[in-house]
C-alpha positions in Angstrom: 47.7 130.8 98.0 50.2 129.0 95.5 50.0 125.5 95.4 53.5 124.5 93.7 56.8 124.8 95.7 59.2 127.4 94.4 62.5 126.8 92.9 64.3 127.7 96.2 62.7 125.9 98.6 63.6 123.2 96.1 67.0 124.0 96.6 67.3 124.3 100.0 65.8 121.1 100.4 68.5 119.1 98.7 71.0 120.9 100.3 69.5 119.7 103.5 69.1 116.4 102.8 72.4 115.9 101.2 74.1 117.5 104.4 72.1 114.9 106.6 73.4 112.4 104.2 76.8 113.5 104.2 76.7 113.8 107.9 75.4 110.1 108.3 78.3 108.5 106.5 81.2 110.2 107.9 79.1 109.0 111.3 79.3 105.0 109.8 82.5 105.3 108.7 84.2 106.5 112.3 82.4 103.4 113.7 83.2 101.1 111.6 86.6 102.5 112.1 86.1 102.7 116.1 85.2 98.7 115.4 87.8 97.4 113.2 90.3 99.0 115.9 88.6 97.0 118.9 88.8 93.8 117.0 92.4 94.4 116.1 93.0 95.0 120.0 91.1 92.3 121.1 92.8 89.9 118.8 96.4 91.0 120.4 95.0 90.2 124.1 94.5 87.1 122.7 97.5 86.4 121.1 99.4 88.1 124.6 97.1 85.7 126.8 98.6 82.5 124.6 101.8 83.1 126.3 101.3 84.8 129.7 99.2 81.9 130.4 101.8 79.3 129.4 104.5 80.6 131.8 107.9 79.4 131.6 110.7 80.7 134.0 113.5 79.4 131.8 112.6 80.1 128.0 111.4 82.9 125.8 111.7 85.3 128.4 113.6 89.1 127.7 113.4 88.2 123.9 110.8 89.0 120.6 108.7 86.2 119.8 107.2 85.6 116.1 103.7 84.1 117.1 104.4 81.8 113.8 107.7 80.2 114.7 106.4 79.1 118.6 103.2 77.9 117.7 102.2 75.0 115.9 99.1 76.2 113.6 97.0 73.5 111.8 94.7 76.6 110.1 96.3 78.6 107.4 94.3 81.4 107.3 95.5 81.5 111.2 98.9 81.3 110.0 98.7 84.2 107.9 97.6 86.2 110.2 100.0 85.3 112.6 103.1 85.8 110.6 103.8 88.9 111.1 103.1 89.8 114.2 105.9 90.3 117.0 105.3 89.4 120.8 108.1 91.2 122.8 108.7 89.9 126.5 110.3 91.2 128.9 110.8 90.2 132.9 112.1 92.9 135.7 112.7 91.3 139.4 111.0 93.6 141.2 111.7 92.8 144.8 112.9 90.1 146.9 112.1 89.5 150.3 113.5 86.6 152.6 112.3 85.3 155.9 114.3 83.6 158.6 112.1 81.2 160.3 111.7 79.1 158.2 114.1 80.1 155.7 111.3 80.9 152.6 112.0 83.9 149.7 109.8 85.6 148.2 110.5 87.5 144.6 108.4 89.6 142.8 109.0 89.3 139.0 106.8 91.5 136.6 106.4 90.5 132.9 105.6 93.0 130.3 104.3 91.4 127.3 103.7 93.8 123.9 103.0 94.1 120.4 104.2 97.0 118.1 103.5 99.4 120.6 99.8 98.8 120.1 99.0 97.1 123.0 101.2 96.4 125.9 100.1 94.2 129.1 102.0 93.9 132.8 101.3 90.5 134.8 102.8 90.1 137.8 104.4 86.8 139.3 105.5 86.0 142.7 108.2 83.4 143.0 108.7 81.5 146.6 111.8 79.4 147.2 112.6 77.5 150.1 
């Protein structure tokens, strides 16, 4: 029996475990990769949710928005971030419907709201007029 381990088992060894090695940071680096893309998507919903949920019939509808210029930003860091991205909105009257008795109308407007064709969000609105 020999006690010492041969030069090719040595060999083959370090192969192994630099494969494994190899292996295990391409694995880190597609999730942080898979990460930094979720946050990135998750920080346009928020910035898409700061104007669907302040809905105004009249202005900035059918137009590009720069999140910068319609918002008043107190943190600069914020505002750096903000510059340069691009909200573009538009609204499509889907349907309208109208009853008799009692005269009521109902119109079905949807909003597409998207950025860079990253991310790109449908809300749907139904408008009633008497």
């Amino acid at each position: 029996m020999k006690k010492a381990l041969s030069l090719i088992e040595v060999l083959i060894s370090i192969i192994i475990i630099t494969i494994v090695i190899g292996s295990l940071i391409k694995i880190e680096q597609n999730n942080l990769f898979i990460i930094e893309k979720s946050d990135v998507n998750k920080l346009n919903q928020a910035y898409i949710s700061l104007y669907s949920l302040n809905y105004q019939v009249s202005d900035n509808r059918n137009k590009n928005l720069i999140i910068d210029e319609n918002l008043t930003l107190n943190n600069e860091e914020l505002k750096k971030q903000t510059k340069a991205t691009n909200i573009t909105i538009k609204n499509k009257t889907l349907d309208t419907k109208e009853l008799e008795h009692p005269p009521i109308s109902f119109t079905t407007i949807e909003s597409t709201y998207s950025i860079k064709n990253s991310i790109k969000k449908k809300f749907y609105t139904i408008k009633i007029n008497k």
